[in-house]
C-alpha positions as a Markdown table, in Angstrom:
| # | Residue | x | y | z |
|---|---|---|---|---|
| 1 | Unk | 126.2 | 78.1 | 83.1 |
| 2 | Unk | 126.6 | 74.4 | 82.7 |
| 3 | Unk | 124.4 | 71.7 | 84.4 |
| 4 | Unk | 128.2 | 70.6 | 86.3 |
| 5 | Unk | 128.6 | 74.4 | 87.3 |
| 6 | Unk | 125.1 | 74.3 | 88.4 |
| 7 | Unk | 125.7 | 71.8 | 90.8 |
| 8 | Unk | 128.9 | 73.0 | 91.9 |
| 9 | Unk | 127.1 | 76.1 | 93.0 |
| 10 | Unk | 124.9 | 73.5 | 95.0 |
| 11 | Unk | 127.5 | 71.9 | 97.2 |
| 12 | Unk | 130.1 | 69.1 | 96.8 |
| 13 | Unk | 127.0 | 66.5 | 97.3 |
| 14 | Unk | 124.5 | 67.9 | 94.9 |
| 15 | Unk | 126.3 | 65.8 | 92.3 |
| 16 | Unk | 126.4 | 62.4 | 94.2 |
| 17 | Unk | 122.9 | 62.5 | 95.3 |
| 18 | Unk | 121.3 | 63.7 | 91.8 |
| 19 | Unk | 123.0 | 60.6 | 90.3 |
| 20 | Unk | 121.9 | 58.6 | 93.6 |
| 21 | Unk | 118.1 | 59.6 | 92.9 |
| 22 | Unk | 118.4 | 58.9 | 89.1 |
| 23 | Unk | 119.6 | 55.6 | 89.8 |
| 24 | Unk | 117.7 | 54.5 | 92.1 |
| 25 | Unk | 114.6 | 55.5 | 90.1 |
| 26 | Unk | 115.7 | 54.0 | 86.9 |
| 27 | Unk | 116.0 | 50.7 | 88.8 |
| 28 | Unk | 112.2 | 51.3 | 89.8 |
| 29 | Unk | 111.0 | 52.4 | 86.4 |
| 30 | Unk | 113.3 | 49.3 | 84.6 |
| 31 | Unk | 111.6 | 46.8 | 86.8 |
| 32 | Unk | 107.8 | 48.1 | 85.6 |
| 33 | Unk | 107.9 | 49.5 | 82.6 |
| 34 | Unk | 112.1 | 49.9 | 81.2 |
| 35 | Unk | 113.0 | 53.4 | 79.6 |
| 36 | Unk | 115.4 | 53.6 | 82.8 |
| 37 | Unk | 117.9 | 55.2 | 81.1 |
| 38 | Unk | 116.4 | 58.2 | 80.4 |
| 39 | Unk | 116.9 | 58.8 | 83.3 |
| 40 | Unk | 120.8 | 57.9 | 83.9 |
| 41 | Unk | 122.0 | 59.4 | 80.6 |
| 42 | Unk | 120.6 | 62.8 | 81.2 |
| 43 | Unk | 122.3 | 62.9 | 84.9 |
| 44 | Unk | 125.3 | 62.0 | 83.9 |
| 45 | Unk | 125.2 | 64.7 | 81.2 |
| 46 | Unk | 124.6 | 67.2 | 83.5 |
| 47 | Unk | 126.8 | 66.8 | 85.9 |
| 48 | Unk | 129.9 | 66.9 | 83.2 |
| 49 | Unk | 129.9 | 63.4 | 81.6 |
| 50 | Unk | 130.1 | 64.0 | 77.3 |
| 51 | Unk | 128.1 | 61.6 | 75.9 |
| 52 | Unk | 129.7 | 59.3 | 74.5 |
| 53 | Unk | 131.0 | 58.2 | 78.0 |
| 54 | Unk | 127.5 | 58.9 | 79.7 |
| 55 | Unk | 126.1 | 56.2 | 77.3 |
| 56 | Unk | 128.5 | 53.8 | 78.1 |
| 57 | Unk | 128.6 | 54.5 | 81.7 |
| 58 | Unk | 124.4 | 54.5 | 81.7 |
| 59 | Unk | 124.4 | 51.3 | 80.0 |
| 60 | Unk | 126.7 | 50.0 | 83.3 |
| 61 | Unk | 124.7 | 52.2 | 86.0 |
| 62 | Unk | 121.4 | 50.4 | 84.7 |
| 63 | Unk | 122.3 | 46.6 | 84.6 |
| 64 | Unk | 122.6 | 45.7 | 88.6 |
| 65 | Unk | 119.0 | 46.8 | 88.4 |
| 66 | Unk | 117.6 | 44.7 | 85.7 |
| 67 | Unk | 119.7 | 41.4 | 88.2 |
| 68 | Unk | 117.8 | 43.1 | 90.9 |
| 69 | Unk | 114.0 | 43.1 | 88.8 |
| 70 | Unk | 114.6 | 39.6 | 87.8 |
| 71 | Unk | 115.2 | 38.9 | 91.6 |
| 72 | Unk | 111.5 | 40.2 | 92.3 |
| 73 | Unk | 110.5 | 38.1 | 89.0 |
| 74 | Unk | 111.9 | 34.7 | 90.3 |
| 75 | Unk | 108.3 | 33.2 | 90.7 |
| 76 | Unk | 107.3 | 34.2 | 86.9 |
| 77 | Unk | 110.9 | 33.0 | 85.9 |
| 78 | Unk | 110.6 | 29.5 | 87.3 |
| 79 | Unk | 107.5 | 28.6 | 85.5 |
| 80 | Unk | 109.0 | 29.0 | 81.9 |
| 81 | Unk | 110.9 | 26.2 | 80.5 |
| 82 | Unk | 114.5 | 25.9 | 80.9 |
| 83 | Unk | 115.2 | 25.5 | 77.6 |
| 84 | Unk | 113.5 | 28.7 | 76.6 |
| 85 | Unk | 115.5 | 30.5 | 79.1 |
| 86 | Unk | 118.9 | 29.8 | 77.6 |
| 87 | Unk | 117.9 | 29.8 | 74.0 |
| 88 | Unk | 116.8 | 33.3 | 74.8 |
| 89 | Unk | 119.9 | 34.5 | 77.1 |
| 90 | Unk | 122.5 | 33.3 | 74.4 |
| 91 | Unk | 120.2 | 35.4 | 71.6 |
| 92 | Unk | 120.4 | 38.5 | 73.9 |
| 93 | Unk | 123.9 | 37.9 | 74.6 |
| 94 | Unk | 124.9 | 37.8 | 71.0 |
| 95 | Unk | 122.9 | 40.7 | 70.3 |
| 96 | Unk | 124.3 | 42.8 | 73.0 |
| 97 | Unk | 127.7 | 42.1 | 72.0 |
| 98 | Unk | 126.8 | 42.7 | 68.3 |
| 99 | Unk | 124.9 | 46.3 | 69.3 |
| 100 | Unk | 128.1 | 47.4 | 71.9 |
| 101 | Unk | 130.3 | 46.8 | 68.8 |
| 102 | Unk | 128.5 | 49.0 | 66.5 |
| 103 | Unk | 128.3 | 51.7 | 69.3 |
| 104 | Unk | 132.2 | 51.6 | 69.2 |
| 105 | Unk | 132.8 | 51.7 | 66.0 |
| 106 | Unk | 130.2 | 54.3 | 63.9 |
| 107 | Unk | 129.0 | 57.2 | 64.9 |
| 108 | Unk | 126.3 | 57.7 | 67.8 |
| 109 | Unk | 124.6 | 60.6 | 66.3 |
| 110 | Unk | 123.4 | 58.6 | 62.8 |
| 111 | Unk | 121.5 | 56.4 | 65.5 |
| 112 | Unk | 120.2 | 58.9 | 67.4 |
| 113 | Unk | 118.2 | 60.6 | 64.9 |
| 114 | Unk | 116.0 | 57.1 | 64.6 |
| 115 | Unk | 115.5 | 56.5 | 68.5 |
| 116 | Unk | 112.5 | 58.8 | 68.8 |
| 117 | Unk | 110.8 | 57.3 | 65.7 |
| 118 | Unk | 111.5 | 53.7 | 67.4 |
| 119 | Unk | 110.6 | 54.5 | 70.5 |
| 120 | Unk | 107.1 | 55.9 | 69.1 |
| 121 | Unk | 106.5 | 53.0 | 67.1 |
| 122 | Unk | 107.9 | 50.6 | 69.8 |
| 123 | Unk | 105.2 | 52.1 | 72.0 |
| 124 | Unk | 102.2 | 52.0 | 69.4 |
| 125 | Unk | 103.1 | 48.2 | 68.9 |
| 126 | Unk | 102.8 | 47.1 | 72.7 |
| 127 | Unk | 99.6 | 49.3 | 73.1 |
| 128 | Unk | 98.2 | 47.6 | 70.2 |
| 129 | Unk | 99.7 | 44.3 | 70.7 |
| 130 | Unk | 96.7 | 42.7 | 72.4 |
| 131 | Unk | 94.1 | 43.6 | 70.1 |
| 132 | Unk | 96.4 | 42.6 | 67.0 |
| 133 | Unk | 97.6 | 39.4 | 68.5 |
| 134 | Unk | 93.6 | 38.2 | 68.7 |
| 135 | Unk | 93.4 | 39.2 | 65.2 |
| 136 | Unk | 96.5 | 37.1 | 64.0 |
| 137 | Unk | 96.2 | 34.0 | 65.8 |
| 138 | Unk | 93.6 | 31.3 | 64.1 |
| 139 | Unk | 91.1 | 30.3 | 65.4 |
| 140 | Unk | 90.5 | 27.7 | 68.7 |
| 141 | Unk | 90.8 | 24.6 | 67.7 |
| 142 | Unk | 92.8 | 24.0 | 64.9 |
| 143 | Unk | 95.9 | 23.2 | 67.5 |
| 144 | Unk | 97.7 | 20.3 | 66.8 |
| 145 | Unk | 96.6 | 17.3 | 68.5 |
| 146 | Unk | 92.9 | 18.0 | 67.2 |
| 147 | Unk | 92.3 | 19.3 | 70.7 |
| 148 | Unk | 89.5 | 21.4 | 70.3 |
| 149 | Unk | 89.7 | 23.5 | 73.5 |
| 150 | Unk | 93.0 | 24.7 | 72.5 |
| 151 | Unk | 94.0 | 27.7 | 70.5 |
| 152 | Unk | 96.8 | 27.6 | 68.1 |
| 153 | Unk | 99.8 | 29.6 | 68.4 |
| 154 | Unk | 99.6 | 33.7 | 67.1 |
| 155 | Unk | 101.2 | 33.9 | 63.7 |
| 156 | Unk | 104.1 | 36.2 | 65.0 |
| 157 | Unk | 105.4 | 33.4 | 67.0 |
| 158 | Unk | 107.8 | 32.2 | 65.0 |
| 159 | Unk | 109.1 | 35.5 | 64.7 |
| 160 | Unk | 110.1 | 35.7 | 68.6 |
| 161 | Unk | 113.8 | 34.7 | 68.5 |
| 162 | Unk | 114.7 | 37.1 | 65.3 |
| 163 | Unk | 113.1 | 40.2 | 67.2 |
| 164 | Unk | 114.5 | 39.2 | 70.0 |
| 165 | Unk | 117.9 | 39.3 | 68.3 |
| 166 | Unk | 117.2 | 42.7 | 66.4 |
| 167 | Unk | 116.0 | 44.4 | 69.4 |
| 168 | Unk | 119.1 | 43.2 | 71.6 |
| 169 | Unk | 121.1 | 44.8 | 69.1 |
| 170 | Unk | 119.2 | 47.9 | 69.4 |
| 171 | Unk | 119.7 | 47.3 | 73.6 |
| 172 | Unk | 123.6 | 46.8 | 73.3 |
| 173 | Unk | 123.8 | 50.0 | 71.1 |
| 174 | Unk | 121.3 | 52.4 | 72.7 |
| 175 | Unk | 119.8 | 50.9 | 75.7 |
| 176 | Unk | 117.0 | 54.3 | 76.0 |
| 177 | Unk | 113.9 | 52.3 | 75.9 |
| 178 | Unk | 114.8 | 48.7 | 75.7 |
| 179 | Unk | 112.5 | 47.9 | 78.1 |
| 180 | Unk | 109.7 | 49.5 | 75.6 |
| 181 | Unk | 111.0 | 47.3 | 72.6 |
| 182 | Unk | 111.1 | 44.0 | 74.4 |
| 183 | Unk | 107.6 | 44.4 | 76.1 |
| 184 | Unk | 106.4 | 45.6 | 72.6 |
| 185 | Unk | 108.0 | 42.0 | 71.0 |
| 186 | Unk | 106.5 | 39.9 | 73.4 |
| 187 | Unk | 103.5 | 41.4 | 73.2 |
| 188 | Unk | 102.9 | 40.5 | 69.2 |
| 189 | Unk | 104.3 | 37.5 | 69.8 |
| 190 | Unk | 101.6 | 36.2 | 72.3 |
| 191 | Unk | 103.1 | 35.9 | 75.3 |
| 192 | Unk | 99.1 | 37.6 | 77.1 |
| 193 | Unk | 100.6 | 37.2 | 80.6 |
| 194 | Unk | 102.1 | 41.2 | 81.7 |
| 195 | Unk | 104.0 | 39.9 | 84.5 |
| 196 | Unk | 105.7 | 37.0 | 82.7 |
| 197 | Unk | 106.1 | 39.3 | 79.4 |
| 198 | Unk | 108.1 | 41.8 | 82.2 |
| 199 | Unk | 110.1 | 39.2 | 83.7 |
| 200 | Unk | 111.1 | 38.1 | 80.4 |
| 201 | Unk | 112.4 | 41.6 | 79.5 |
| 202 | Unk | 114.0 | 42.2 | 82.8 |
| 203 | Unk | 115.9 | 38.8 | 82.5 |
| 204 | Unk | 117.2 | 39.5 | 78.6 |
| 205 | Unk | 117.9 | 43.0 | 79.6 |
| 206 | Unk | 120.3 | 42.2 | 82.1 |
| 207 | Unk | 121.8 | 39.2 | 79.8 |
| 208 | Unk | 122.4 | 42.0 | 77.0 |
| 209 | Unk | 123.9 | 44.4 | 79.2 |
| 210 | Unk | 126.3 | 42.7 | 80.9 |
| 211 | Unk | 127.7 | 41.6 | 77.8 |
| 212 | Unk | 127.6 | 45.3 | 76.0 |
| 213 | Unk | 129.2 | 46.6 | 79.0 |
| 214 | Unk | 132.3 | 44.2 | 79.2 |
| 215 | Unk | 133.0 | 45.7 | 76.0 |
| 216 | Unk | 132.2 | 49.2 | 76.8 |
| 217 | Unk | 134.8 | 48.6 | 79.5 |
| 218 | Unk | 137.6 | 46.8 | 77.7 |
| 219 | Unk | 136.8 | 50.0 | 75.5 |
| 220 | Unk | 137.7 | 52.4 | 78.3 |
| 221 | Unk | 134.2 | 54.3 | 77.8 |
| 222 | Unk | 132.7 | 53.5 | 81.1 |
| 223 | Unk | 133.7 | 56.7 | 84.0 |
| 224 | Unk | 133.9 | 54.2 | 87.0 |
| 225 | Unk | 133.2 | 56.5 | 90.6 |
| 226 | Unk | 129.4 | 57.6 | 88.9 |
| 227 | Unk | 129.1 | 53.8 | 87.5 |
| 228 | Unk | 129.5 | 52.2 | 91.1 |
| 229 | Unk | 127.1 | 54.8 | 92.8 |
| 230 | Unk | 124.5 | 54.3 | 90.3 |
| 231 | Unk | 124.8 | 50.5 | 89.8 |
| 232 | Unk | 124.2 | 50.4 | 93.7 |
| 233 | Unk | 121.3 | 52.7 | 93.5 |
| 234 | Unk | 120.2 | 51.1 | 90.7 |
| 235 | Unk | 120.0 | 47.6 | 91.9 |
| 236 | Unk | 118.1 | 48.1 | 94.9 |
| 237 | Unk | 115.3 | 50.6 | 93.0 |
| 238 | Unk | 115.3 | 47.4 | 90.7 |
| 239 | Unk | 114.4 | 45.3 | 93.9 |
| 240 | Unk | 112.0 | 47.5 | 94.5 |
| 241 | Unk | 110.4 | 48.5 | 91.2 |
| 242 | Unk | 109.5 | 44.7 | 90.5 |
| 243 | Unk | 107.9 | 43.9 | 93.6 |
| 244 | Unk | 106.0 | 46.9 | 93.2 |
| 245 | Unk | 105.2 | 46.1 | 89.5 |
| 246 | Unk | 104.1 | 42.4 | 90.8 |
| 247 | Unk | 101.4 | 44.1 | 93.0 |
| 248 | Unk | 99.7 | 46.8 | 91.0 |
| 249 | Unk | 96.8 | 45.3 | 88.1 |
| 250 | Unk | 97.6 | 44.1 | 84.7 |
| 251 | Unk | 95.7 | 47.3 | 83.2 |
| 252 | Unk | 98.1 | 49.6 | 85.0 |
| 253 | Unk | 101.0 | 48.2 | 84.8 |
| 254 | Unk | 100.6 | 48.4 | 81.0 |
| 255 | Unk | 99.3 | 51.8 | 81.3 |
| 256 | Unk | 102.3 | 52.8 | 82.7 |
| 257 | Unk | 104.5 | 51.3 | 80.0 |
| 258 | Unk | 102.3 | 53.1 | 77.0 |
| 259 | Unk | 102.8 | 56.4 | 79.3 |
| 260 | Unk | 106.5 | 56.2 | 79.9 |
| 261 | Unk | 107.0 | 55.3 | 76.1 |
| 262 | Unk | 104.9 | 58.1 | 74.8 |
| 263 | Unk | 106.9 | 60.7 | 77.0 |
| 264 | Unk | 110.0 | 59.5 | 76.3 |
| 265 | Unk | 109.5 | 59.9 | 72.1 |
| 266 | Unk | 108.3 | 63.3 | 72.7 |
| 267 | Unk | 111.7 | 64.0 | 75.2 |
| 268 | Unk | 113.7 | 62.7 | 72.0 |
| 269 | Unk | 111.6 | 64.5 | 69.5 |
| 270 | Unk | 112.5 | 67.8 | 71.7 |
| 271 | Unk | 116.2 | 66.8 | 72.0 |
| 272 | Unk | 116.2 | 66.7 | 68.3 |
């Protein structure tokens, strides 16, 4: 018997309110730690969705949420530059649109064979991202400005906008651990603050996946009644998720992250 027979058996509502719950807590686990859609994807799959349409409908489902996370992340957002803000949105923009157009056009499955490899090595990178950004940036000192007191920038910084470009691709094709990628990116890039790092990846999530969904919907992928329920639920477990995130230490925060990466490679490893 099928996951949608299955539910069936349950009542009219089972349906409605498994998509409600898996929502709601991909909004929460977006907001601290992304991999939200691991969530999504499999409900819709089981409640009749093929997959192809369950992607694209996930991809929808999830995106309220990350508007909804960067709402809780306004005070971390206001303290970046401006300028760094929208040199960032229009990279994650073009990369979404880039990654949606490559969904609709080859086939999913070549993809999903790497996404548990990525998603290990996505993980390994943010858990060792601390200890190989010390190791990469020179020394204090040798700044410009022969200020003494202050350290140079990590090596990997100039590589922030062409990851960010890469892994927005990845976001607008596949969006199952996005959140993982972009953490992992700003990681090795320097950026030592967690909370700024996650409002950061909340804000060019949601840039990304607005754009990849417009064309998932001028593609007629997207199944609209589960899209709306989830995109509610979503949104307001997003709300929730970054206030939480916000309020819990540094240490677990990114304990949480390296936890929900590692299980979801070994989910995808299982899936085959």
């Amino acid at each position: 018997m099928s996951g949608a027979d299955q539910l069936a058996a349950w009542g009219p509502l089972a349906a409605p309110a498994l998509l409600a719950l898996a929502g709601f807590a991909a909004g929460v686990l977006n907001a601290m730690a992304g991999g939200g859609s691991f969530l999504t994807f499999p409900a819709l799959v089981f409640t009749g969705v093929p997959p192809i349409a369950a992607n694209a409908t996930s991809a929808l489902a999830v995106s309220p949420g990350y508007l909804g996370s960067v709402w809780g992340f306004r005070p971390e957002l206001a303290a970046l530059d401006r300028r760094l803000l929208r040199r960032e949105a229009l990279v994650s923009a073009a990369g979404g649109l880039c990654g949606a157009g490559l969904l609709l056009v080859t086939p999913a499955q070549v993809f999903s064979g790497l996404v548990p490899w990525l998603l290990l090595f996505a993980t390994v990178l943010f858990a060792l991202g601390p200890t190989l950004v010390r190791w990469m940036a020179p020394a204090a000192g040798t700044g410009s400005g022969g200020d003494a007191d202050a350290p140079a920038p990590p090596r990997l910084a100039r590589w922030r906008t062409p990851g960010l470009l890469l892994v927005s691709v990845y976001g607008g094709y596949f969006n199952g651990g996005l959140g993982i990628l972009l953490m992992a990116l700003y990681t090795l890039v320097g950026e030592a603050r967690i909370h700024t790092a996650n409002a950061l990846k909340n804000f060019n999530s949601f840039v990304l996946s607005i754009l990849s969904v417009v064309a998932f919907a001028l593609a007629g992928a997207i199944v609209w009644p589960q899209a709306v329920l989830m995109m509610v639920c979503a949104t307001a477990g997003g709300f929730a998720g970054a206030r939480l995130a916000r309020r819990l230490p540094a240490s677990w925060v990114r304990a949480l992250v390296i936890a929900t990466g590692l299980l979801m490679s070994v989910a995808f490893f299982l899936r085959g």
